[in-house]
KOLVEXDREN-231456 format. One line per 2 residues: their letters; for each residue x, y, z of N, C-alpha, C. Coordinates in steps of 0.05 Angstrom, whole numbers. Layout:
BEGIN
a> X:Y:Z:X:Y:Z:X:Y:Z ~ ...
This chain:
BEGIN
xx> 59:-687:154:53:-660:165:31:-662:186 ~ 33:-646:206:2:-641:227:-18:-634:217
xx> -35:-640:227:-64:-634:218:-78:-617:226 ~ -89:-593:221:-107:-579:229:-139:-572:218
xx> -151:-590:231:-179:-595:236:-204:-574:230 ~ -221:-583:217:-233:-551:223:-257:-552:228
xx> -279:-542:238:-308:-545:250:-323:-553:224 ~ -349:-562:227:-366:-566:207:-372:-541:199
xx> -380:-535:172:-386:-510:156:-358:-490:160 ~ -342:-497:165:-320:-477:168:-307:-481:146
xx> -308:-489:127:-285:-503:100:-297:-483:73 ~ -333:-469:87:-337:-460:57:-324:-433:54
xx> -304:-413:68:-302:-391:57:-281:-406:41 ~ -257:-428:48:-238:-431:32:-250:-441:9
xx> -268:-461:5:-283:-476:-9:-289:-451:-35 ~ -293:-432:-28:-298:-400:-47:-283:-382:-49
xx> -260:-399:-41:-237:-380:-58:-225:-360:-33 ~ -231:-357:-10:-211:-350:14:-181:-363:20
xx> -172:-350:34:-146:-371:37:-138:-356:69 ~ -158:-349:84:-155:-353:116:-172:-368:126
xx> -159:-379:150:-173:-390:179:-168:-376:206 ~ -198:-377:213:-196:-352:243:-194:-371:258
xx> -181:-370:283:-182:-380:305:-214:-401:318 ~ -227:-389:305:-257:-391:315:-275:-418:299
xx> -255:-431:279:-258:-442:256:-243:-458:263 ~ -238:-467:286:-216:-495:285:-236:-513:302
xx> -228:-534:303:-231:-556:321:-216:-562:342 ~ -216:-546:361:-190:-545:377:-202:-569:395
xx> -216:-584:395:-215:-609:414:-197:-634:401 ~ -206:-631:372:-186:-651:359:-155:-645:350
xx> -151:-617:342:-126:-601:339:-127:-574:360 ~ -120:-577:379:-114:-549:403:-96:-532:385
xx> -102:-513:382:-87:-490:366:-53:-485:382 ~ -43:-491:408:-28:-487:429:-5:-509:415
xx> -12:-538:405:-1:-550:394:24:-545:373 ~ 15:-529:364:36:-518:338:54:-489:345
xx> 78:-487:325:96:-478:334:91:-451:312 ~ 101:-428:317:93:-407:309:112:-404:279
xx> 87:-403:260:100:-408:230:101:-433:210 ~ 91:-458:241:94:-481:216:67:-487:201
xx> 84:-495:182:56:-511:155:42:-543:165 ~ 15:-533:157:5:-558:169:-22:-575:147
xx> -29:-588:145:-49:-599:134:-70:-584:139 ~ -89:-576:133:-109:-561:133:-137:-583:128
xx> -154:-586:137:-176:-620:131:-208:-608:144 ~ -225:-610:128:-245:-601:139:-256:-623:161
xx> -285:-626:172:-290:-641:186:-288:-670:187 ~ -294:-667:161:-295:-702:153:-271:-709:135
xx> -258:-695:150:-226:-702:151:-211:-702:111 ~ -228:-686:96:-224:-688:77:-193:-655:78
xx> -179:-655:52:-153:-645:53:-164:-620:43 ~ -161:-594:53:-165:-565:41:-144:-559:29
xx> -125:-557:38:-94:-552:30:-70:-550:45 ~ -55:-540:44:-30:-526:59:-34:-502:75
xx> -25:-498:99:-27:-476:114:0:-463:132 ~ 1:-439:141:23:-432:163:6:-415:181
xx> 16:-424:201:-14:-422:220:14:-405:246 ~ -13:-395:262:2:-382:282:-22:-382:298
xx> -11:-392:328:-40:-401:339:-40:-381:356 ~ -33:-362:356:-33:-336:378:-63:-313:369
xx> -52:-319:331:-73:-298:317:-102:-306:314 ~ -117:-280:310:-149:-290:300:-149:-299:271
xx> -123:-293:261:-118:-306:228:-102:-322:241 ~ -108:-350:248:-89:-368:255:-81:-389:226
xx> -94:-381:206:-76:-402:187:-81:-382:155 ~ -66:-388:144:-60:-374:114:-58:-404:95
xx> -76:-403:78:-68:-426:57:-39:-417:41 ~ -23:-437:24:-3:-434:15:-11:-451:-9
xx> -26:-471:-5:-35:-491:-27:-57:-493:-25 ~ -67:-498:-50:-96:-524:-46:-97:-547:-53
xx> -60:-562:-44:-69:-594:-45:-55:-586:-16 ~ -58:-609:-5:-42:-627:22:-17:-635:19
xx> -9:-629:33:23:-632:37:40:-615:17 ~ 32:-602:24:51:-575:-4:54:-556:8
xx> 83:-559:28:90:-529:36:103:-518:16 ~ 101:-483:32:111:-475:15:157:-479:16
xx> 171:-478:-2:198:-489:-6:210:-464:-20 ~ 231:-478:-26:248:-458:-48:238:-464:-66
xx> 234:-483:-76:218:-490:-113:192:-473:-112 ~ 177:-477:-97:148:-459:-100:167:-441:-97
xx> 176:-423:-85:177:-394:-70:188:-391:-110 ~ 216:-403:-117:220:-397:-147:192:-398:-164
xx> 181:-412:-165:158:-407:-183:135:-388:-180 ~ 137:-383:-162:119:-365:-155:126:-331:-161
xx> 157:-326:-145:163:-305:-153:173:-305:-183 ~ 180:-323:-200:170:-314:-225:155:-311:-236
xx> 136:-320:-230:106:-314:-239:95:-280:-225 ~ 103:-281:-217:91:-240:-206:116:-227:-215
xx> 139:-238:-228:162:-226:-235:148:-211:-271 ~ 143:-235:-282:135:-241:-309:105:-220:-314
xx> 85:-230:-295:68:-204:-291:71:-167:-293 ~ 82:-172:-273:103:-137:-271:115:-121:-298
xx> 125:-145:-300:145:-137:-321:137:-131:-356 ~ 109:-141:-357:94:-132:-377:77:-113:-371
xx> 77:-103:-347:61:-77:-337:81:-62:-348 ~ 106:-57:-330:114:-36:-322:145:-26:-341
xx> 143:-11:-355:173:-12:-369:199:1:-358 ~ 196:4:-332:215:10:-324:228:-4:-286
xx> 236:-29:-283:231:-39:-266:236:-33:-236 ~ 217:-19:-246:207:-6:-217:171:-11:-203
xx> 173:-32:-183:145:-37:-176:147:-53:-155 ~ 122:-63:-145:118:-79:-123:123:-108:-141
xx> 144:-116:-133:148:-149:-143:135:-172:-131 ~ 129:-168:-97:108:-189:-92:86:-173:-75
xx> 57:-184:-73:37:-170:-50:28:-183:-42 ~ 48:-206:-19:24:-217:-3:10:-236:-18
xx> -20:-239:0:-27:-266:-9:-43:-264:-36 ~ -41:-244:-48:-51:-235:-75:-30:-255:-98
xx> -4:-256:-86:13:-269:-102:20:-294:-88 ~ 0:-306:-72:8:-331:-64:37:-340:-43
xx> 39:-308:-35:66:-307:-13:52:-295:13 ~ 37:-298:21:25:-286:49:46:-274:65
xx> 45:-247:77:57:-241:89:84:-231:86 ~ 86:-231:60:106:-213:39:109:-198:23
xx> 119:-175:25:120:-157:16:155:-152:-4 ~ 155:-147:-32:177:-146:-37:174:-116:-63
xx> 187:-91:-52:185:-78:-62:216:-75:-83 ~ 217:-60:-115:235:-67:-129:244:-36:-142
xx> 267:-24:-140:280:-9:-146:298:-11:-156 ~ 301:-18:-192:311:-26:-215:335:-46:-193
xx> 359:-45:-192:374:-65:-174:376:-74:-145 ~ 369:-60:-138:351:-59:-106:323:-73:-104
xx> 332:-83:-87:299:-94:-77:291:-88:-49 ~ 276:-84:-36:269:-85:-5:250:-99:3
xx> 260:-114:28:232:-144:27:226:-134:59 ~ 198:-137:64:186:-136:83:173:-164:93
xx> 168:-170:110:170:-186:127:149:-187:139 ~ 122:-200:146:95:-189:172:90:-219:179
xx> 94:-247:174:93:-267:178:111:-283:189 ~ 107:-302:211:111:-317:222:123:-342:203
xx> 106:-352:187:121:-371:175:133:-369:145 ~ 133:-341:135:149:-336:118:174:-323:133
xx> 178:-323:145:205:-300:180:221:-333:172 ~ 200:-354:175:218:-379:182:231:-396:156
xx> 221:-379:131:229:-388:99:245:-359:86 ~ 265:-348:109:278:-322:98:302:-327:78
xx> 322:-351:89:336:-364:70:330:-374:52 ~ 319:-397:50:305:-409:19:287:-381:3
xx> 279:-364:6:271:-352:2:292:-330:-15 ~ 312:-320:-4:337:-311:-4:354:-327:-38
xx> 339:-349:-28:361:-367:-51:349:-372:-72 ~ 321:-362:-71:299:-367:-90:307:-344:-112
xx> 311:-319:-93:309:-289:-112:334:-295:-123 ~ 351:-304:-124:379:-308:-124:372:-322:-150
xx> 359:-343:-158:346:-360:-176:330:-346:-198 ~ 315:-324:-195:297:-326:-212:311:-294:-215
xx> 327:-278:-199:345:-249:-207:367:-242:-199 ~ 387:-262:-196:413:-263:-192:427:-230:-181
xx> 444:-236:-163:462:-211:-164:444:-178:-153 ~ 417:-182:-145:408:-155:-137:427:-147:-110
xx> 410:-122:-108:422:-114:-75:402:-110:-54 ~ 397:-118:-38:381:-125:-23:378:-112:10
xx> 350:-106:20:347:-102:37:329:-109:55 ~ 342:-123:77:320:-136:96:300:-113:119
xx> 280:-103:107:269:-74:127:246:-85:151 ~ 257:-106:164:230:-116:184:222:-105:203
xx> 212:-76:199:207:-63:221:174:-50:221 ~ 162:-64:214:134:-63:204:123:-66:231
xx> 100:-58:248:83:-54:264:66:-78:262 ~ 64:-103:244:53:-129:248:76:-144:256
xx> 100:-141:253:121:-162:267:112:-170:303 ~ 112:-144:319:106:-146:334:77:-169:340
xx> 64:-164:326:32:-171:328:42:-207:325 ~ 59:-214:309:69:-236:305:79:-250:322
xx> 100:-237:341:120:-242:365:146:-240:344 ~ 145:-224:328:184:-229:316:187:-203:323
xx> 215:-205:319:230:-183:335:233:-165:301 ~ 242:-132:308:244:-116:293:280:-117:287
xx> 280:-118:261:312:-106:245:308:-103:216 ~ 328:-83:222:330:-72:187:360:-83:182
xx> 361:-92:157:398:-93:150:393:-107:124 ~ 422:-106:113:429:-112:89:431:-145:84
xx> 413:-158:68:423:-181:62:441:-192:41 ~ 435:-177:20:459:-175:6:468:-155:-8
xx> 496:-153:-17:495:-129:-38:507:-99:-30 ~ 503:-80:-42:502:-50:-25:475:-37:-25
xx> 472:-23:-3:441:-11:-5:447:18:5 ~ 450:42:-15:450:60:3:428:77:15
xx> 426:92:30:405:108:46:385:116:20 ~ 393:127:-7:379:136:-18:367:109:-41
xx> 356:105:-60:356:84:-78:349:110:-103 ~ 353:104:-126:336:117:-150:311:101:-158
xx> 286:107:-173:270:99:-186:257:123:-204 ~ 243:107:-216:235:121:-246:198:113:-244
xx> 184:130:-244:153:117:-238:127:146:-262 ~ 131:139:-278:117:157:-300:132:162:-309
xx> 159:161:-316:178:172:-321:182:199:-314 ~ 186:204:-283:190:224:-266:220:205:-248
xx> 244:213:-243:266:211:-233:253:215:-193 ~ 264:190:-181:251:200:-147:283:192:-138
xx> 289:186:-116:304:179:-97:287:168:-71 ~ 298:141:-67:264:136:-47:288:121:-26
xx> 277:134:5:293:133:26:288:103:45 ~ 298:83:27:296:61:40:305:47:60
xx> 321:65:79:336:54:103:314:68:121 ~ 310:101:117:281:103:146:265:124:139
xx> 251:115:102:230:127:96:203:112:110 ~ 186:112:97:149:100:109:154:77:102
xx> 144:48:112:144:31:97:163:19:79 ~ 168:13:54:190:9:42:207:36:28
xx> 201:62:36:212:78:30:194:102:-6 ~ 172:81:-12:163:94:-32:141:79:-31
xx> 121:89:-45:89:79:-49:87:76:-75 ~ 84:49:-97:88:41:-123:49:49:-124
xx> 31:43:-103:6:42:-104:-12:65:-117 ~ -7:84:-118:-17:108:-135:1:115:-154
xx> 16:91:-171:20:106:-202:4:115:-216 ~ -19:98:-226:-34:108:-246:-52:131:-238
xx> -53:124:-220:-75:156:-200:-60:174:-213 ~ -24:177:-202:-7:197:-208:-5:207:-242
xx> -2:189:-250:-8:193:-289:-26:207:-291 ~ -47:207:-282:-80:223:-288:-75:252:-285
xx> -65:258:-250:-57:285:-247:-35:294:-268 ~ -17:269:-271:2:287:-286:-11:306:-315
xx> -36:284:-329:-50:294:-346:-62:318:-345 ~ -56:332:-327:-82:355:-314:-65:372:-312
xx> -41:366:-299:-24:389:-292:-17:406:-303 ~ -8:406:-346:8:429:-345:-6:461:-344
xx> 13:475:-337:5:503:-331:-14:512:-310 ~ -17:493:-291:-36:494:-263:-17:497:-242
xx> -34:512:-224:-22:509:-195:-28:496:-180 ~ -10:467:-165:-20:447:-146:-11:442:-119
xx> -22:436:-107:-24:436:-80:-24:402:-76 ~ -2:399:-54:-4:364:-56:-3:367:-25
xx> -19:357:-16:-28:352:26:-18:322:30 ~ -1:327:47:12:296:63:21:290:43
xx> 45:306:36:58:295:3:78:280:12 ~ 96:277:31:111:264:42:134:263:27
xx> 148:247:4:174:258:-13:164:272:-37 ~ 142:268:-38:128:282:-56:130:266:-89
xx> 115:247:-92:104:228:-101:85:229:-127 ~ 61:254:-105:52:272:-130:50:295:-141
xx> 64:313:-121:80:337:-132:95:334:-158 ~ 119:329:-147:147:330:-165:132:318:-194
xx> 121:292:-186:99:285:-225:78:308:-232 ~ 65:319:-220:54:349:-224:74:357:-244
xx> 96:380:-230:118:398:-238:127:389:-258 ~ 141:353:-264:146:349:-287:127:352:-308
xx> 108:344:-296:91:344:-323:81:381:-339 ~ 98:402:-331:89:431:-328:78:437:-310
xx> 70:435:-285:54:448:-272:72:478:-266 ~ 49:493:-268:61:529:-259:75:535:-238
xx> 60:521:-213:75:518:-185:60:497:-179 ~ 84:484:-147:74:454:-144:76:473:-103
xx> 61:464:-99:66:475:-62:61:448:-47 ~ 81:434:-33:76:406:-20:77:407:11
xx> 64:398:18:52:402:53:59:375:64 ~ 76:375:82:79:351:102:91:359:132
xx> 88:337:148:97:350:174:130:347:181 ~ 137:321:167:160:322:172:178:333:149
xx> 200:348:167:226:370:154:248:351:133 ~ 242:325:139:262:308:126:252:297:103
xx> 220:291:96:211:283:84:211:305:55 ~ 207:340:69:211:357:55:237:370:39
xx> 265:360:62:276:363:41:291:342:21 ~ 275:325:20:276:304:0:253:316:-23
xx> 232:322:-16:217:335:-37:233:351:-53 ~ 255:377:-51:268:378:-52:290:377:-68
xx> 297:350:-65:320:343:-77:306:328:-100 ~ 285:320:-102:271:312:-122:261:330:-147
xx> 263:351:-135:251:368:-141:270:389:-172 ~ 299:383:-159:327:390:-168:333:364:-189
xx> 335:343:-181:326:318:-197:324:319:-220 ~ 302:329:-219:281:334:-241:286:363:-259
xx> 298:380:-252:297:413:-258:280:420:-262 ~ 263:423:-239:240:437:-231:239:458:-202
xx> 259:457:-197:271:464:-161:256:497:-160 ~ 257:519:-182:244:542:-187:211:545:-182
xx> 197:520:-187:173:512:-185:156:498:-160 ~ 181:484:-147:169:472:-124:173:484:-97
xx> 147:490:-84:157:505:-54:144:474:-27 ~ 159:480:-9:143:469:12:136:483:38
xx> 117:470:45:97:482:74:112:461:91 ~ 127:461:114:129:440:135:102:451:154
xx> 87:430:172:61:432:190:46:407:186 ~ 29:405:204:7:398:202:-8:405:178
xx> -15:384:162:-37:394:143:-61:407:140 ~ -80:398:166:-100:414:182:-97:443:181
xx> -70:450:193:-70:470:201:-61:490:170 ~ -47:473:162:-37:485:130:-60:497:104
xx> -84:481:110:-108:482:98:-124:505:110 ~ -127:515:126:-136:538:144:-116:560:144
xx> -81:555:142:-78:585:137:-79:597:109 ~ -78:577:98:-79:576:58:-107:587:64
xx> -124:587:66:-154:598:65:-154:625:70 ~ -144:630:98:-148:655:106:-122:672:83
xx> -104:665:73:-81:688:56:-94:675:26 ~ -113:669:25:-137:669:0:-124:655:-18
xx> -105:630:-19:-100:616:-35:-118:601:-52 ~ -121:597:-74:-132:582:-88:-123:559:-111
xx> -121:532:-120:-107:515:-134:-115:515:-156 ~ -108:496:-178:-127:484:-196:-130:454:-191
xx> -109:445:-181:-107:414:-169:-101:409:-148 ~ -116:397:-130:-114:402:-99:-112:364:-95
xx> -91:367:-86:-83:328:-74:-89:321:-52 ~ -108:312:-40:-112:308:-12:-108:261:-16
xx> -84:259:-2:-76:236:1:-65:228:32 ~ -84:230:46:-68:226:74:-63:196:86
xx> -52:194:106:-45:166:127:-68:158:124 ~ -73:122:129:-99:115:132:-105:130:164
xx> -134:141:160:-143:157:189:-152:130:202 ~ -166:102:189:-180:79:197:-161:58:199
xx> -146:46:224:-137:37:229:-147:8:229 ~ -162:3:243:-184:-10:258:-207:-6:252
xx> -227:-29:257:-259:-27:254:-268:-6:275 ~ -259:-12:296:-271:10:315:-261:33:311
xx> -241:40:291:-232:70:280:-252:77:258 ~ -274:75:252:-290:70:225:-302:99:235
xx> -316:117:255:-340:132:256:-312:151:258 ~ -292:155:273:-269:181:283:-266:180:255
xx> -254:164:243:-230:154:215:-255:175:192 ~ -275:173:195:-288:177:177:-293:204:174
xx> -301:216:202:-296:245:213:-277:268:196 ~ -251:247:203:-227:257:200:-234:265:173
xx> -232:245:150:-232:252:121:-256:268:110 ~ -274:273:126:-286:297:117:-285:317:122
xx> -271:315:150:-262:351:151:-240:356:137 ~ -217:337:122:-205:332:101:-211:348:82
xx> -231:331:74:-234:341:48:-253:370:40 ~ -273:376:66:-280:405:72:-264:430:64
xx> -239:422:81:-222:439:85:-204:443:51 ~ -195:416:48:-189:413:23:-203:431:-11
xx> -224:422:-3:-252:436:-21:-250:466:-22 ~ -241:482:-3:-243:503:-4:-223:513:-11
xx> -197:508:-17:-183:509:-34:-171:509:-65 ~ -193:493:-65:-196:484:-108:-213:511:-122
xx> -200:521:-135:-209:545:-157:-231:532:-171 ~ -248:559:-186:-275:546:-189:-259:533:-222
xx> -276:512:-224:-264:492:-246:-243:475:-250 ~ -230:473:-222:-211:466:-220:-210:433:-207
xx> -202:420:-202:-198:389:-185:-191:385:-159 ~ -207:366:-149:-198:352:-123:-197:320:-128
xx> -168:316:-121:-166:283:-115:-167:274:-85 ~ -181:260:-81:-190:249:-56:-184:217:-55
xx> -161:212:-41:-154:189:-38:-163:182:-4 ~ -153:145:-8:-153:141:18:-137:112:8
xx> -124:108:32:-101:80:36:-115:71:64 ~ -145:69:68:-155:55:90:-167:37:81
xx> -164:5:85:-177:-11:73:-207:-11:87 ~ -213:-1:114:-242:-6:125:-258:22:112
xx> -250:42:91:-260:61:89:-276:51:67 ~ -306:45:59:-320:29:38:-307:58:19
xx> -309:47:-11:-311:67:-37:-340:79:-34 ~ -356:68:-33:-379:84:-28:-384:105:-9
xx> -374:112:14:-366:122:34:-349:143:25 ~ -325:142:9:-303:168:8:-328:181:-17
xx> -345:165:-26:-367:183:-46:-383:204:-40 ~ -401:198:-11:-412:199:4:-392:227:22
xx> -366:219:26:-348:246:39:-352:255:22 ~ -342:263:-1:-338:279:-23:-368:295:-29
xx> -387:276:-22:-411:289:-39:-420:308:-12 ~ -414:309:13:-428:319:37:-408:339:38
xx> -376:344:26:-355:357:27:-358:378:7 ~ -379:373:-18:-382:389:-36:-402:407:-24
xx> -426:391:-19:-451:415:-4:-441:426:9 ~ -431:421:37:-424:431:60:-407:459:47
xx> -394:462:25:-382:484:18:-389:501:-1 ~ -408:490:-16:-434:499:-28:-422:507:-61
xx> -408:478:-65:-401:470:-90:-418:455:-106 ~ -403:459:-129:-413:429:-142:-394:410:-156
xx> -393:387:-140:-380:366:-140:-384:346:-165 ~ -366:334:-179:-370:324:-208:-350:293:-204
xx> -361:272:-200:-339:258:-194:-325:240:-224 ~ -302:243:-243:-301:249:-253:-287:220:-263
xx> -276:209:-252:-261:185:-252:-255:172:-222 ~ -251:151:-221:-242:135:-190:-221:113:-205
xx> -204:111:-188:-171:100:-197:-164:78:-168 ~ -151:65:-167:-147:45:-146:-112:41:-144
xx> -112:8:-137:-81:17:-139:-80:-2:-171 ~ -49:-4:-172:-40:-15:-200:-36:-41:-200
xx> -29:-46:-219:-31:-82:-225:-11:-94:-212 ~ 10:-81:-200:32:-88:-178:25:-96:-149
xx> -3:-85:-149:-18:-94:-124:-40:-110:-134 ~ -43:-130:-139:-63:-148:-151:-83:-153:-129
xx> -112:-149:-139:-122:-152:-119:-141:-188:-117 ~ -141:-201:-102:-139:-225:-88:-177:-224:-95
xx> -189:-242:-113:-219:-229:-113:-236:-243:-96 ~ -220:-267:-80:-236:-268:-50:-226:-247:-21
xx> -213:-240:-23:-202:-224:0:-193:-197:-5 ~ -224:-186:2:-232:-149:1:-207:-135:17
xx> -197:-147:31:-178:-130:45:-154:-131:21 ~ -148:-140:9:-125:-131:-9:-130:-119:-34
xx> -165:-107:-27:-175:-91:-49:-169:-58:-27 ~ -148:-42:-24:-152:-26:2:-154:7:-14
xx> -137:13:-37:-137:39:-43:-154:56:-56 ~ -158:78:-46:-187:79:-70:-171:116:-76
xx> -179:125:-101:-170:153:-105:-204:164:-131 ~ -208:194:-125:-233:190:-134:-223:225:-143
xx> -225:240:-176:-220:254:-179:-248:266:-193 ~ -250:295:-171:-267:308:-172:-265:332:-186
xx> -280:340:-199:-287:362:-214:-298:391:-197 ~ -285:412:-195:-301:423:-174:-311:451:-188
xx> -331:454:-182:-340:486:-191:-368:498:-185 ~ -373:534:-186:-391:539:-169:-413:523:-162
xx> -434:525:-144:-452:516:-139:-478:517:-163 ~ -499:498:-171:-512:504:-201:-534:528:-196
């Protein structure tokens, strides 16, 4: 295998349990980054030429290499890829009793750059790497190995492909896949739109968040903002809620809420707002609506580091607006799916979101994502979701 070199002192973040290399961290006099071909595995060797591990490197990126191993010469194959995805298979599956979850996350599970979401016979695999793009067959023959016979869907249309240089396609690799899939997630019935929902068509990442509300809900009225198929609505309603009102902008997303909604026989209970949420939160104010559970779960606003001061903006006039909504004694969940948003920070919104409205704010529990998203305990970025349920009532 090639060798890729790496500056003096550059070996200790892996040395502590990282498993990237920046661009800035090579030795490009002795290995030129231009050398290698986009996706291959290479030797990884600190200065004094000693072996770090295995890598798939892409010399275009400021993450130009991803460990795969920590011996030398150990790409990743079909045998690893089988052992591996049994091992996050086996995991899951003592979580979750109904198999429905994120089956792999990336480099949390030792698959960088993969994503494999699982809807009891369905699966949907996402794609953001270069040199897992180039292990799609063995890969293919692996799942085949360790879960025979699924149905499968290739959805590579992710906004890092590009960033990669691979081209965008969605299609079937094996099996039948239709537009709709079923899943089961609290034991609430969804239909999740895996040919051209968000992402893989459903978010496994706020179950247990969702359990909590469901604990709160019966005989309340809830309000779910950027509910999208409605995720935490429709678990609201099942769980009793009085009325569920779900706010999103898109009309398609709503009437899938909807149909979830019927699903479930709750369809009498659930209304939707199509709009802007912004704007949904201000006319709910002025025709004097008030909740007992108010869901504020929006898009990450923080894209980017340089999105950190707008991004941050955004979620407090969020949750302002949000705040004034929640009946006195009633709840606010305040999520965020921005990994640059610190947890201390959405505390900090919440607690400036409570004054500013001249509440009093109780923070009451904080929830993350679930064990389907394992988080990697050298690499904070695959620590990203944070949900923080607030207690809200008059001012003391």
């Amino acid at each position: 295998m090639a060798h890729l070199i790496l500056k003096p002192k550059a070996d200790r973040r892996l040395r502590n349990g990282h498993l990237w290399i920046y661009s800035n961290e090579v030795n490009v006099a002795k290995t030129p980054l231009q050398q290698f071909m986009h996706g291959q595995q290479v030797d990884v060797l600190d200065h004094k030429g000693k072996p770090l591990g295995t890598a798939m490197v892409n010399p275009q990126q400021l993450i130009c290499g991803r460990l795969v191993s920590r011996r030398a010469d150990a790409p990743l194959g079909e045998a690893e890829l089988v052992q591996r995805l049994q091992r996050a298979l086996e995991s899951r599956e003592q979580l979750f009793a109904a198999h429905c979850y994120r089956w792999v996350y990336g480099d949390s599970d030792g698959l960088p750059g993969l994503v494999i979401d699982r809807f009891a016979d369905t699966i949907v695999i996402q794609i953001s790497l270069a040199g897992m793009e180039l292990l799609l067959e063995p890969l293919l023959a692996a799942i085949n190995q360790v879960q025979p016979g699924l149905n499968i869907l290739l959805k590579n249309d992710g906004k890092m492909r590009a960033v990669e240089g691979l081209e965008e396609y969605v299609r079937i690799a094996q099996g039948q896949v239709p537009e709709l899939v079923p899943l089961q997630e609290n034991g609430v019935q969804f239909m999740a739109p895996v040919w051209h929902g968000q992402k893989t068509g459903w978010f496994y990442d706020h179950r247990l968040n969702r359990a909590r509300v469901q604990s709160l809900s019966k005989g309340k009225r809830v309000l779910d903002l950027f509910s999208y198929i409605g995720g935490w609505g429709i678990q609201a309603g099942a769980a009793d809620a009085s009325e569920v009102v779900c706010v999103d902008a898109s009309a398609q997303a709503l009437e899938l809420v909807h149909q979830q909604a019927q699903l479930n026989g709750i369809s009498e209970r659930v209304q939707t707002i199509k709009g802007d949420a912004f704007a949904a939160l201000k006319q709910l104010k002025e025709a004097g609506e008030k909740f007992d559970v108010v869901i504020l779960d929006p898009p990450a606003f923080i894209q980017r580091r340089k999105d950190i001061k707008s991004g941050e903006l955004a979620y407090l006039r969020a949750n302002q607006l949000a705040m004034r909504l929640v009946a006195d004694t009633g709840f606010l969940v305040s999520a965020s799916c921005s990994m640059h948003l610190q947890r201390d920070r959405l505390v900090a919104i919440v607690n400036e979101a409570s004054r500013k409205n001249g509440r009093h704010g109780q923070i009451l529990e904080q929830g993350g994502q679930g064990g389907d998203h394992p988080i990697h305990p050298a690499i904070a970025e695959t620590d990203y979701l944070k949900s923080i349920l607030v207690g809200v009532s008059p001012a003391l």
